[in-house]
C-alpha angles and dihedrals in degrees: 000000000000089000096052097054092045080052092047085051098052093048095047083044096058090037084064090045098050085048095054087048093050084047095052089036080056101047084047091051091041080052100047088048092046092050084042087057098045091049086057090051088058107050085040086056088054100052088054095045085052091047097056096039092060096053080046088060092038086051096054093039089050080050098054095042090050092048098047082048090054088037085065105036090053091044080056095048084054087049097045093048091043091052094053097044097061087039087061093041087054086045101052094031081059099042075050107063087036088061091051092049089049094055105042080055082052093046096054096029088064090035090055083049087052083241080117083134100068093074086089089060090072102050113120096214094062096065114202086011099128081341093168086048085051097042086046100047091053096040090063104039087054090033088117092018105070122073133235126250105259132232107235107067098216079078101054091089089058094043084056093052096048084048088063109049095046074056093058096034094055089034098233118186113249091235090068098041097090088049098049090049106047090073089058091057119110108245083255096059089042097059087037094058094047083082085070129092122254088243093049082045091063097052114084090204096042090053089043089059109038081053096044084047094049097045086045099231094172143152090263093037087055098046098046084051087047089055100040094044113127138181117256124213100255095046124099122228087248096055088047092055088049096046085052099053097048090057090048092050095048085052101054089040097052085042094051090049083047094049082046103054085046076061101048088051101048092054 
């Protein structure tokens, strides 16, 4: 009897021992797997981070080819400007010189003819003094000078500007710009300024802003033109640019009168 329980011990005995070696075989086996899976979560985290650090790249290196682009589209822009800029100054410094030629033939034609006194006739500062002499003489020195109004109504701004400095550039006395200018009107704009009084038709600027107000060139008609311009098909990046800083800067010119004239009001 004695034998048999010593024997019952030993077996339970070993039956405790195999268990404590299945439950550390399983927490062995519980360990390996969750190194195993972290393992996993690494590699998986640097294949992410490697991920994300190659469309970073790409993003940089997307950055740095669209700011050379700009770079030289803006450097031909520069150029561009630049170019036409000292294009105009050669064209008007010719026109110029032309004008003056034309005059001092003028001048001696009528002096050889003893009309020598109508040169006062001429001069800006005696406004209405030989004003059809004066209107005439003008009229036919900026006769291919001057531009025509053009037909898309985002421009007229330009046109008006250009209208200026051949004015300044001619020196044309302020009593002849509106009638200088008038012919160069689109038939539109002719049977829109007949509304206006004789006095305000004499007046260039007068004429300048009823036109500008009826054909509602203003900060918010600017700005919605900025933002639906489009390129058309026969029209170079370049001109585009251009097309689309001019807009912007008419913009920020007509909102900063109109900020002006708030001002004016509010003193």
């Amino acid at each position: 009897m004695k034998n048999v329980t010593v024997m019952a011990s030993e077996i339970r005995f070993r039956e405790l021992a195999l268990e404590e070696k299945r439950i550390e075989a399983a927490q062995e086996q519980k360990k390996i797997e969750a190194e195993q899976e972290q393992m996993r979560k690494l590699r998986k985290m640097e294949l992410e981070l490697k991920m994300i650090e190659g469309k970073r790249l790409e993003r940089e290196a997307e950055q740095m080819r669209l700011e050379r682009e700009a770079h030289a589209e803006q450097k031909m822009l520069e150029i561009e400007a630049e170019y036409r800029r000292e294009q105009m100054k050669l064209e008007l410094e010719m026109k110029r010189l032309e004008s003056e030629r034309s005059r001092a033939g003028w001048y001696k034609h009528r002096e050889i003819e003893g009309a020598g006194h109508d040169e006062e006739a001429l001069r800006p500062n005696e406004k209405g003094h030989g004003l059809d002499l004066r209107t005439k003489h003008f009229g036919d020195t900026l006769r291919h000078v001057l531009p025509s109004m053009p037909s898309e109504i985002s421009e007229l701004s330009q046109f008006f500007d250009m209208t200026e400095k051949l004015y300044q550039t001619y020196q044309v006395p302020g009593d002849l710009r509106a009638k200088l200018l008038i012919p160069k009107l689109s038939s539109r704009a002719k049977s829109i300024i007949v509304r206006m009084t004789d006095k305000d038709l004499e007046r260039y600027g007068d004429v300048k802003k009823f036109l500008l107000a009826e054909y509602k060139l203003t900060p918010r008609e600017y700005i919605n033109r900025f933002h639906s311009a489009v390129k058309e098909s026969d029209e170079t990046y370049v001109l585009f640019a251009a097309r689309l800083r001019n807009l912007l800067m008419y913009y920020l010119r007509s909102r900063m009168s109109m900020i002006l004239r708030e001002c004016a009001i509010c003193w």
